[in-house]
VMD Tcl script that draws the C-alpha trace (Angstrom):
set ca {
  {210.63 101.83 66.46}
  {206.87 101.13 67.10}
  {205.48 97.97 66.39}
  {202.61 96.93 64.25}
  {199.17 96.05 65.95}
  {196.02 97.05 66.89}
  {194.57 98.02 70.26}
  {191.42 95.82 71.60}
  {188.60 97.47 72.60}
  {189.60 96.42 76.49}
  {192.61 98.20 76.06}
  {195.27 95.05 75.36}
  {197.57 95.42 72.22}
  {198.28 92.83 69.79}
  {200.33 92.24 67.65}
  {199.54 91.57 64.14}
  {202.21 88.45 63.79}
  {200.82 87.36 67.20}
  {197.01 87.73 65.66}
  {197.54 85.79 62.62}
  {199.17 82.82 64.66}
  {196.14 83.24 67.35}
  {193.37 83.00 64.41}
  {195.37 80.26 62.10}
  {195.32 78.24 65.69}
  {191.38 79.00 66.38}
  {190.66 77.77 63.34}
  {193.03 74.98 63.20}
  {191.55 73.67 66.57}
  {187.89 74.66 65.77}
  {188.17 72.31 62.30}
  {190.19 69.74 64.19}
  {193.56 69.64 61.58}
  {195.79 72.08 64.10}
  {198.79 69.80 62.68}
  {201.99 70.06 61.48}
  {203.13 70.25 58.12}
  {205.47 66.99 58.55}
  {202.42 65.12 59.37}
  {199.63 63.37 57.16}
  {196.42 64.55 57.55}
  {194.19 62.48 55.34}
  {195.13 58.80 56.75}
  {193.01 55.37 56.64}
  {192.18 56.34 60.50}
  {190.78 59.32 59.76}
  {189.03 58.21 56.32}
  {185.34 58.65 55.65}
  {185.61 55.02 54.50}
  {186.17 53.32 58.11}
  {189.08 51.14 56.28}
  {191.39 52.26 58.94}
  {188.94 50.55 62.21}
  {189.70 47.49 61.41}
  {193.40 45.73 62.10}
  {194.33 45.17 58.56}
  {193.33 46.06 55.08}
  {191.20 44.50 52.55}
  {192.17 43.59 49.27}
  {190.32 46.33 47.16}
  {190.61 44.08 44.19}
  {187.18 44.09 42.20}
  {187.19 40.69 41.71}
  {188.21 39.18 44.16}
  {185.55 41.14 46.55}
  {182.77 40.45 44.45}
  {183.48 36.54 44.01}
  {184.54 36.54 48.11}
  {187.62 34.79 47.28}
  {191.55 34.86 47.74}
  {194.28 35.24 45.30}
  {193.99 31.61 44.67}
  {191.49 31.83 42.27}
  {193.58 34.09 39.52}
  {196.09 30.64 40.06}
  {193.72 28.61 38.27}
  {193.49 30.80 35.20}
  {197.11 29.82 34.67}
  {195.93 26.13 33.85}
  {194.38 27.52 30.62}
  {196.30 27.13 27.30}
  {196.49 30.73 26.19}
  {196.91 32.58 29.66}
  {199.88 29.73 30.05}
  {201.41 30.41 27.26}
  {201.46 34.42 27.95}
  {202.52 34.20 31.26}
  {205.47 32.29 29.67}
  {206.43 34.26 26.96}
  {206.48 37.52 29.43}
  {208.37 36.19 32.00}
  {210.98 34.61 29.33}
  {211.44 37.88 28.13}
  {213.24 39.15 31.30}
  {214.65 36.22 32.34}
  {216.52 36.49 28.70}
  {218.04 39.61 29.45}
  {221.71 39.94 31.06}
  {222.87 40.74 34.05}
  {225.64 42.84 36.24}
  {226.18 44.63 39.33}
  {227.70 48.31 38.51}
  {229.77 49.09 41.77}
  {228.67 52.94 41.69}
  {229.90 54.67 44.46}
  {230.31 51.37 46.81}
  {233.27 49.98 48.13}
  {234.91 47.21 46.38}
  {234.47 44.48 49.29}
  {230.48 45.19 48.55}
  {230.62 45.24 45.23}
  {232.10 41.60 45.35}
  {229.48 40.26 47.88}
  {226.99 41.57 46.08}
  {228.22 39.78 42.97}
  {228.94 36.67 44.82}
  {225.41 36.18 46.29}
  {223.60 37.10 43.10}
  {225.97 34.70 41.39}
  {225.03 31.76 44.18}
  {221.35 31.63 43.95}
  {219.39 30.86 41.03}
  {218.35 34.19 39.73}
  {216.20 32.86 37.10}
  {214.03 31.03 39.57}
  {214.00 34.23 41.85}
  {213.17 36.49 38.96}
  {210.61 33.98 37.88}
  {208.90 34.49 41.24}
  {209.44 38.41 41.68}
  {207.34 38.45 38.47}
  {204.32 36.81 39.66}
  {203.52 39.97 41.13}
  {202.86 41.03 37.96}
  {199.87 38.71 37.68}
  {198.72 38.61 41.33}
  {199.98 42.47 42.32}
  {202.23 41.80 44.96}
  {204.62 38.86 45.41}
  {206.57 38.25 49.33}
  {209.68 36.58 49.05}
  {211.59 34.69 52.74}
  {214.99 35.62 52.70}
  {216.83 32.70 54.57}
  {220.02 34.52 56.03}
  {223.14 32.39 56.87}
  {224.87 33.17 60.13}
  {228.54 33.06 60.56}
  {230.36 33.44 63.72}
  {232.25 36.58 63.78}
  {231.08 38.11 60.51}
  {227.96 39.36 58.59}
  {225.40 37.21 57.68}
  {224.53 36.43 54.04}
  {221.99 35.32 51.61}
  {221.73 31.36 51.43}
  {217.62 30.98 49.81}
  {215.25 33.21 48.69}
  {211.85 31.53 48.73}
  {208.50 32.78 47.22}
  {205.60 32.14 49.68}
  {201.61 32.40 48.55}
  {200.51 36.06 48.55}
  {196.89 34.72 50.23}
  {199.00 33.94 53.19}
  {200.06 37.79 54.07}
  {198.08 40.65 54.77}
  {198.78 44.24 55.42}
  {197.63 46.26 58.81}
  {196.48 49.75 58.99}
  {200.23 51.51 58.79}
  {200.41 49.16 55.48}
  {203.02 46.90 57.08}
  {202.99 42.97 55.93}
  {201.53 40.63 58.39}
  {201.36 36.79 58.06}
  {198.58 35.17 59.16}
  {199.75 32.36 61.52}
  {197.76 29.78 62.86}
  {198.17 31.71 66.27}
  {196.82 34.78 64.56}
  {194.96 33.83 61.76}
  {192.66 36.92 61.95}
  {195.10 40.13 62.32}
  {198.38 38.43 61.01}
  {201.67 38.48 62.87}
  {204.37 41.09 62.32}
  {207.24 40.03 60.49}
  {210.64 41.28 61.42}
  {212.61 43.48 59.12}
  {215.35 42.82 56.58}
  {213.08 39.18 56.62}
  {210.74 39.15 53.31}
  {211.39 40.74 50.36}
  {208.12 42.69 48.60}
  {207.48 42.62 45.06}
  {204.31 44.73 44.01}
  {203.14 45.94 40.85}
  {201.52 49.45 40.46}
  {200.85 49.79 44.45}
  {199.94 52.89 46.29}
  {198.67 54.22 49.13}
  {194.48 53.28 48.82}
  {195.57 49.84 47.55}
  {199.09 48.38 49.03}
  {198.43 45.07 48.01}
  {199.21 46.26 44.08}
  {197.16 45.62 41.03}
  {196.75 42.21 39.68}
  {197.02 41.86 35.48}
  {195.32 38.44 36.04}
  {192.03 40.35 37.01}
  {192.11 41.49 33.65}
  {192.14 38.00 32.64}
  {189.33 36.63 34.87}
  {186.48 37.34 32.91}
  {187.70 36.84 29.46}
  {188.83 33.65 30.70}
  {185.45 32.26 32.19}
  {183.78 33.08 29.50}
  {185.73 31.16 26.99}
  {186.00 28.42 29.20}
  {181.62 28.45 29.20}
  {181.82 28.67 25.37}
  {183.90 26.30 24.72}
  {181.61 24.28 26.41}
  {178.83 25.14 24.26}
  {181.01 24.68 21.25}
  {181.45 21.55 22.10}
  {177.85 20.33 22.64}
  {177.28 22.64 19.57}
  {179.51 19.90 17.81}
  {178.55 16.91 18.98}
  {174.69 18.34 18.20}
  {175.20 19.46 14.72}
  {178.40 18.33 13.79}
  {177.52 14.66 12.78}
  {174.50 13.58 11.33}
  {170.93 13.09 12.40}
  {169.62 9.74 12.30}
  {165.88 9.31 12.42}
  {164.05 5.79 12.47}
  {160.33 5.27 10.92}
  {158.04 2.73 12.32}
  {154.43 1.95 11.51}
  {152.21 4.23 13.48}
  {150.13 1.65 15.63}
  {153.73 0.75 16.95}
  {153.65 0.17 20.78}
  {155.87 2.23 22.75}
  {158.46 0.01 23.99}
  {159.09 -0.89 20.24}
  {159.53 2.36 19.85}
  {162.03 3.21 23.11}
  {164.04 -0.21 21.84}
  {164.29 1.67 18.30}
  {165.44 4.56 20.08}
  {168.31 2.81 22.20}
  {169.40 1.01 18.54}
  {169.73 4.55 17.29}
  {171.24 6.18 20.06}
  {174.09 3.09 19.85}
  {174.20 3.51 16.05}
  {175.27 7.34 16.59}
  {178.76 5.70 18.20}
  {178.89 2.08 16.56}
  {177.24 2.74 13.32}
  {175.64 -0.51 13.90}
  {171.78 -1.06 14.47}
  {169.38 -4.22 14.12}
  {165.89 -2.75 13.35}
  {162.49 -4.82 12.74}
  {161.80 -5.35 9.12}
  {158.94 -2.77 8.76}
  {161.20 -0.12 10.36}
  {163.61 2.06 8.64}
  {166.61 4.66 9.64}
  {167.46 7.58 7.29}
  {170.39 9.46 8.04}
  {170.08 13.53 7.87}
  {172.68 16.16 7.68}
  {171.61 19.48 9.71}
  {171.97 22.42 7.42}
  {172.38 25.87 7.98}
  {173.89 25.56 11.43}
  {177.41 27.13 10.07}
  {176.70 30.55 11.27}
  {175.56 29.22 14.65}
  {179.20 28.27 14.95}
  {180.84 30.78 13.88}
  {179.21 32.92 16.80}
  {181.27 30.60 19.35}
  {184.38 30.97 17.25}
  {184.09 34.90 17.45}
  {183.58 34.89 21.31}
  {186.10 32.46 21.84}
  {188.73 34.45 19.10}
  {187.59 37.41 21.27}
  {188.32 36.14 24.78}
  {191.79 35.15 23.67}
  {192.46 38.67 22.36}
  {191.01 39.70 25.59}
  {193.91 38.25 27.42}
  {196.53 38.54 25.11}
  {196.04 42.32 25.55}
  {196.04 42.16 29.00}
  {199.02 40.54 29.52}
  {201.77 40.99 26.44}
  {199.97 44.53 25.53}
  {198.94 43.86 22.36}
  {197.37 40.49 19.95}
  {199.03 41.11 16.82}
  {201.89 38.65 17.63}
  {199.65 35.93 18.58}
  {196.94 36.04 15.94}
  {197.08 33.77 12.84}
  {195.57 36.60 10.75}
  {198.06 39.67 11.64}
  {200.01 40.90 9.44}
  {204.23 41.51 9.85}
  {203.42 45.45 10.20}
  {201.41 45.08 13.12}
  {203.15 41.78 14.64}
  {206.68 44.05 14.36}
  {204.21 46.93 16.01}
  {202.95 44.97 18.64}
  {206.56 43.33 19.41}
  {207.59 47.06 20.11}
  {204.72 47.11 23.07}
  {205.51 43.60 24.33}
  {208.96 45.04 24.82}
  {207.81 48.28 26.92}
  {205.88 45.50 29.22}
  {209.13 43.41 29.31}
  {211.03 47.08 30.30}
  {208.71 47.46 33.17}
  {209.02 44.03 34.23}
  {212.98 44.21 34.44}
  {212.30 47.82 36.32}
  {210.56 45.73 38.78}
  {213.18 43.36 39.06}
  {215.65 46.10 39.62}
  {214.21 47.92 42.56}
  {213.50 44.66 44.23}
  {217.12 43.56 44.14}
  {218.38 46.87 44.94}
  {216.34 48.97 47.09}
  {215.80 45.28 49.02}
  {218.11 42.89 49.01}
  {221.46 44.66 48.14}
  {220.43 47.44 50.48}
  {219.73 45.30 53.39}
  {223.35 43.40 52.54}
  {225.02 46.52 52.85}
  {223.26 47.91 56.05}
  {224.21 44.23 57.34}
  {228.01 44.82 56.54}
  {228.84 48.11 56.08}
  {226.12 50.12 58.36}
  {222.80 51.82 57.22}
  {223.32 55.00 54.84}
  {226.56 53.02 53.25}
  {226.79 53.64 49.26}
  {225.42 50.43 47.25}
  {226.57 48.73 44.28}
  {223.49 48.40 41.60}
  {221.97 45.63 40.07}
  {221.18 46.60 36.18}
  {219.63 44.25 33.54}
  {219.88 44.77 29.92}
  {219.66 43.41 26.37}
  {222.27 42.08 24.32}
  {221.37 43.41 21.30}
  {221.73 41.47 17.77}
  {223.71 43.35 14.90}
  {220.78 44.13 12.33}
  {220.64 45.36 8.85}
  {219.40 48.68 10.32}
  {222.89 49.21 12.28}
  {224.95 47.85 9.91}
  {223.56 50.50 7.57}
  {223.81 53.59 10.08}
  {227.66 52.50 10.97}
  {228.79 52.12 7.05}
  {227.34 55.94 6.98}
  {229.01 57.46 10.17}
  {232.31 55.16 9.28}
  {232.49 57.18 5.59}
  {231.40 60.45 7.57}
  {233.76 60.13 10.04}
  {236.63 59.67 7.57}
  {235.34 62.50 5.74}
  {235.37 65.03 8.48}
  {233.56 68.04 8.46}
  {231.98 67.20 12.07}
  {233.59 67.14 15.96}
  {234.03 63.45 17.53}
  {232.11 65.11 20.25}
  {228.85 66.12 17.78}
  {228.93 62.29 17.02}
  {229.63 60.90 20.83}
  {226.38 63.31 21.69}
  {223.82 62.35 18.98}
  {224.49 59.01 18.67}
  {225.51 58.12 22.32}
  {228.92 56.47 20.95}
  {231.44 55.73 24.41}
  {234.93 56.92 24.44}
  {237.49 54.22 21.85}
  {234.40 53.93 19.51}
  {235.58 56.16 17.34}
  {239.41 56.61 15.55}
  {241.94 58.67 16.65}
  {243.02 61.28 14.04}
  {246.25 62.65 14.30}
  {246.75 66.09 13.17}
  {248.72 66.16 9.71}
  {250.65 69.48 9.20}
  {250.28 71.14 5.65}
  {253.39 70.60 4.15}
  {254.81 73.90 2.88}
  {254.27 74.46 -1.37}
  {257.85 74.38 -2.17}
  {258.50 76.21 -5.46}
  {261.22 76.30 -8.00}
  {262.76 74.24 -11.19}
  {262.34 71.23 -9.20}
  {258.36 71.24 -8.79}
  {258.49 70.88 -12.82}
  {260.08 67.75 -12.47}
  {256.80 65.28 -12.53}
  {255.19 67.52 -15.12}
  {258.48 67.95 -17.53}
  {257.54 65.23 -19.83}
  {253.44 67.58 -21.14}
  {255.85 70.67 -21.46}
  {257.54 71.47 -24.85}
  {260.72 71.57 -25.40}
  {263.35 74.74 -24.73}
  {262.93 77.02 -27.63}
  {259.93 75.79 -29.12}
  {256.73 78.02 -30.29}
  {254.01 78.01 -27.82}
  {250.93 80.06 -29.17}
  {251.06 83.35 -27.06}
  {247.75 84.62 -25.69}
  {247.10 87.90 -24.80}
  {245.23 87.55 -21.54}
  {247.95 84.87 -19.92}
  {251.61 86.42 -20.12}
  {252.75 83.19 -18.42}
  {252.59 81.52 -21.49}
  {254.40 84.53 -23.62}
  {256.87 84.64 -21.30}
  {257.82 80.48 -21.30}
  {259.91 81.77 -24.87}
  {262.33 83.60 -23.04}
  {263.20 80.55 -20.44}
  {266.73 79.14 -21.16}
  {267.11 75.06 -22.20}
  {268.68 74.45 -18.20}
  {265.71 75.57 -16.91}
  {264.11 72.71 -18.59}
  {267.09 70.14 -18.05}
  {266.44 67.03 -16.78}
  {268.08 67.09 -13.40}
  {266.66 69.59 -10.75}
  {268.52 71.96 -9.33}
  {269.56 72.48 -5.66}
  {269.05 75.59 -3.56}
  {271.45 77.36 -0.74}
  {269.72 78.83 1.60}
  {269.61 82.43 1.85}
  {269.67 84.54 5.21}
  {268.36 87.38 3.24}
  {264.63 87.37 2.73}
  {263.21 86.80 -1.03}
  {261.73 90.02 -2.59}
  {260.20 87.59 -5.15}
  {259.06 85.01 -2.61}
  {257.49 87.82 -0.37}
  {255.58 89.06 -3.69}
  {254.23 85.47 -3.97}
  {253.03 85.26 -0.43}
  {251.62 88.37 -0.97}
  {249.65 87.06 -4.02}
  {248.82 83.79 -2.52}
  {246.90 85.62 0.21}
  {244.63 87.21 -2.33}
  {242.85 83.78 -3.24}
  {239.85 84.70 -1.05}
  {238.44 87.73 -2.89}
  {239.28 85.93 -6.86}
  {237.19 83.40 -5.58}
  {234.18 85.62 -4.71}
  {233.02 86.49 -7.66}
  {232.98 82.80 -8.50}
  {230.85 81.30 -5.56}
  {228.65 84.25 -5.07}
  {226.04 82.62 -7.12}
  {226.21 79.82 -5.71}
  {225.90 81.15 -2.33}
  {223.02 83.25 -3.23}
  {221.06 80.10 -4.84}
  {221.93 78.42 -1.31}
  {220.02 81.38 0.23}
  {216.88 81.35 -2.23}
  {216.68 77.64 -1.10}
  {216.41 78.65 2.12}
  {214.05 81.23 2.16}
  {211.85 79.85 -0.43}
  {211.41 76.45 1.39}
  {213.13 74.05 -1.89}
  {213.78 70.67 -1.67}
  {217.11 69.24 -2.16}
  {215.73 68.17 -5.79}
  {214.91 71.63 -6.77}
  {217.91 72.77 -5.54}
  {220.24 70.45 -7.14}
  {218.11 70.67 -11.13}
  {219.26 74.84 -10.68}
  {222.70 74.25 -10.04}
  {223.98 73.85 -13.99}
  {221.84 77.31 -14.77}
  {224.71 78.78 -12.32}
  {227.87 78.07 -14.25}
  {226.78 81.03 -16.79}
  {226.67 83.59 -13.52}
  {230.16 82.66 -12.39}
  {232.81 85.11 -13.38}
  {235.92 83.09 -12.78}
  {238.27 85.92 -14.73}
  {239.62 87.07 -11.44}
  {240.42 83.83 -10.14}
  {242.08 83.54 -13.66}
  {244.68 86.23 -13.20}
  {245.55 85.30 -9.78}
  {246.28 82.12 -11.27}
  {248.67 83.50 -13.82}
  {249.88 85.89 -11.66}
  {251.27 83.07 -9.33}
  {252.47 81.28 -12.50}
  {254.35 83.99 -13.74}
  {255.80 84.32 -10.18}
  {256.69 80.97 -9.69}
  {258.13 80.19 -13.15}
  {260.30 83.49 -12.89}
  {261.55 82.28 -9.13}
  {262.91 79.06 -10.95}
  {264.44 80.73 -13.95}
  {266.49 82.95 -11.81}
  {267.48 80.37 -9.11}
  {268.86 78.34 -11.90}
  {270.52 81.11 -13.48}
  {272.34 82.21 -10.09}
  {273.53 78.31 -9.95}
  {274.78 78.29 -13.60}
  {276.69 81.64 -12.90}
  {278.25 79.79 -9.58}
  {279.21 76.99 -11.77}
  {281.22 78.48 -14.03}
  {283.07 80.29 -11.40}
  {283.80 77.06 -10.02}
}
mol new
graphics top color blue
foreach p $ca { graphics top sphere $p radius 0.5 }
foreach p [lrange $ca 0 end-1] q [lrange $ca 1 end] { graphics top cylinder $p $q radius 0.2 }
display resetview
């Protein structure tokens, strides 16, 4: 079998396989990126940026490069009222959830240990300090590990340190920055500091900060309250101007001025007797004000939005709609919080426990967080329904397991009842004895139901008031097999019945009506339903039935008398 390829004009052969590798590795090596596939290609070394020349990586936070600061400013916006207070009310929100740790697939020794060191530190000051990586963008946490002879070691502290004291290097690895290498930073060892970071990546390890968000609004509420404030004292009280006579000299008039400048405070003031002070109320000036409300108003809706997700919970002037709209936000915020939690805990702290005990590549138990929810009206509503649907049947326990995520036990068992069978004869008239006339009497005949035509010919014992008791028979029943017959025929008497109804059902459908329309057309039907079929069935199986008692009592009459 000849192979493929194409003779060079020198006279070698190649192969076309053979050519396609030779060109793909010209140009590879001619463009400089003959690398493998497992390998990254565009890294901070090789960036058009020159990030990567350098021993560790700026913080690419826009605010903190243009001010030429450290972390340590966004700290001091938590002094202010508002940012205080929603810092607070976030971080409450997860610490408010509960807790477990779901064993998974892990063994059951690390599914206790697990349990027992969460259970020995104090998680809410730990998750309290994972979550200021929400506001700074990354958070490192010093696990102190306590060694015991013999065995594994464990968790004894966890300790939040001051982001502004890390760094990370080129291969995005955290670095401290030690007195003895204050300007690269020291490698830390592994399984040593746990790494909280919000919203990091590759261009920017160091996470993204939500008090950045905050910086601006905050400064410039903090300058206009300032000038609120001055606005205040300038316009807020009144003006007090002093008269003199005109040839006054001037340090008369700087003595007047000090009197005035004291009566603003004491509302006290000697004055010569030619001089007098009138008192005058600035006017106007309200709209001047209101300009510093609005930017203040502003800047706290600023930050309210940048750290809860929404204002309408902590404006005076919202209404419940959009407070109950905004909650529903807050709580997506509070969801990725507890998310960050989570993969802290476990892809951290219970992972390293494991490797520590168990070997790297052991199965982990899983740290999960979650609401305990309040019964509401909502609830109670939607479990009165399923509860009276349920009883009702109609639907599988599986349909309701799968659309309203119900767990196995939620829902009652239901035995299976069996039918009883109909049992027929003179006792069956028992309960109804007392609405039937008596033996012998005249019953209008009618000419369509020859039940009632034949209840003349029925003796007085067939009517008697004790019931009579059957043998049972070996043979099978011609008249009970006729009856089973005619019972089976119940289908096609009631056709003629519910065909209109099943045809209005299918108008509805096609036609697009409401369940209104639909339910005003249903008493038009009752003139379309021919129920004359289902009729003689019905006296059919009367007829039957009544002539199946007559004769059993007859047969027991007959045995009585031979007795």
């Amino acid at each position: 079998m000849s192979t493929p390829g194409l003779y060079l004009p020198g006279g070698d052969f190649v192969r076309f396989a053979e050519a396609h590798r030779r060109l793909g590795a010209s140009m590879g090596a001619s463009m400089g990126t003959a690398r493998p596939l497992s390998a990254h290609i565009a890294t901070r070394q090789r960036g058009p940026d020159f990030v990567g020349l350098g021993m560790w990586l700026p913080n690419p936070d826009p605010i903190l490069k243009r001010q030429g600061k450290d972390i340590a400013v966004y700290r001091e916006l938590r002094s202010d009222a508002h940012t205080g207070g929603c810092i607070r009310r976030r971080k409450a929100a997860v610490r408010a959830l509960e807790w477990r740790v779901e064993r998974e697939r892990a063994s059951a020794r690390m599914h206790k240990v697990a349990q027992a060191v969460l259970e020995q530190l104090d998680l809410d000051a730990l998750i309290d300090q994972m979550l200021d990586a929400t506001l700074y963008g990354w958070q490192p946490l010093e696990i102190l590990w306590q060694q015991r002879p013999g065995r594994a070691p464990t968790v004894q502290h966890i300790v939040g340190k001051p982001p502004e004291w890390f760094l990370f290097d080129s291969e995005a690895r955290l670095r401290f920055k030690s007195r003895e290498h204050l300007l690269h930073g020291e490698l830390l060892p592994e399984r040593k500091f746990l790494l909280a970071r919000q919203e990091a990546s590759y261009a920017n390890p160091y996470g993204f900060a939500d008090l950045s968000m905050c910086f601006w609004p905050v400064t410039f509420k903090r300058g206009g309250l300032r000038y609120w404030v001055k606005f205040a004292e300038k316009y807020g009280s009144p003006w007090a101007v002093g008269k003199q006579p005109r040839n006054s000299p001037q340090p008369e008039s700087d003595r007047l001025l000090e009197q005035l400048e004291a009566m603003i405070e004491d509302a006290v003031a000697v004055i010569p007797d030619d001089a007098s002070v009138e008192m005058i109320q600035a006017a106007g000036s309200s709209g001047n004000a209101s300009a510093y409300e609005l930017l203040l108003k502003f800047c706290r809706s600023e930050v309210a939005i940048a750290l809860l997700g929404q204002n309408q919970s902590t404006e005076a002037d919202s209404t419940r709609a959009s407070a109950t709209a905004g909650l529903d936000v807050a709580t997506d915020i509070r969801d990725g919080d507890k998310r960050l939690v989570e993969g802290v805990i476990n892809s951290q702290l219970i992972r390293w426990i494991v490797d520590l005990h168990e070997g790297e590549g052991a199965p982990a138990p899983r740290f999960v967080m979650w609401q305990d929810e309040e019964v509401s009206k909502a609830q109670a509503e939607r479990d009165e329904i399923l509860s009276r649907a349920i009883r009702m049947g109609g639907l599988s326990p599986e349909y309701f397991k799968r659309v309203y995520e119900l767990e196995d036990g939620d829902l009652p068992e239901q035995p299976e009842t069996p039918l009883q069978p109909l049992q027929t004869g003179a006792q069956d008239l028992g309960p109804y004895r007392r609405f039937l006339p008596a033996a012998g009497a005249d019953v209008p005949a009618a000419a369509q139901n020859p039940a009632l035509a034949f209840y003349k010919t029925l003796p007085a014992v067939a009517l008697s008031a004790q019931p009579a008791a059957f043998a049972e028979n070996p043979q099978p029943d011609p008249l009970q097999e006729a009856i089973d017959e005619a019972a089976q025929d119940w289908q096609p008497a009631m056709q003629p019945m519910l065909q209109p109804l099943l045809d209005a059902l299918e108008r509805a459908r096609t036609q697009g009506q409401s369940a209104q329309e639909f339910l005003a057309a249903l008493p038009g039907l009752l003139a379309d339903m021919d129920a004359s079929a289902l009729q003689r069935t019905l006296d059919a199986l009367t007829f039957a039935a009544r002539a199946a008692g007559v004769a059993g009592l007859r047969g027991d009459a007959a045995d009585e008398g031979r007795a």
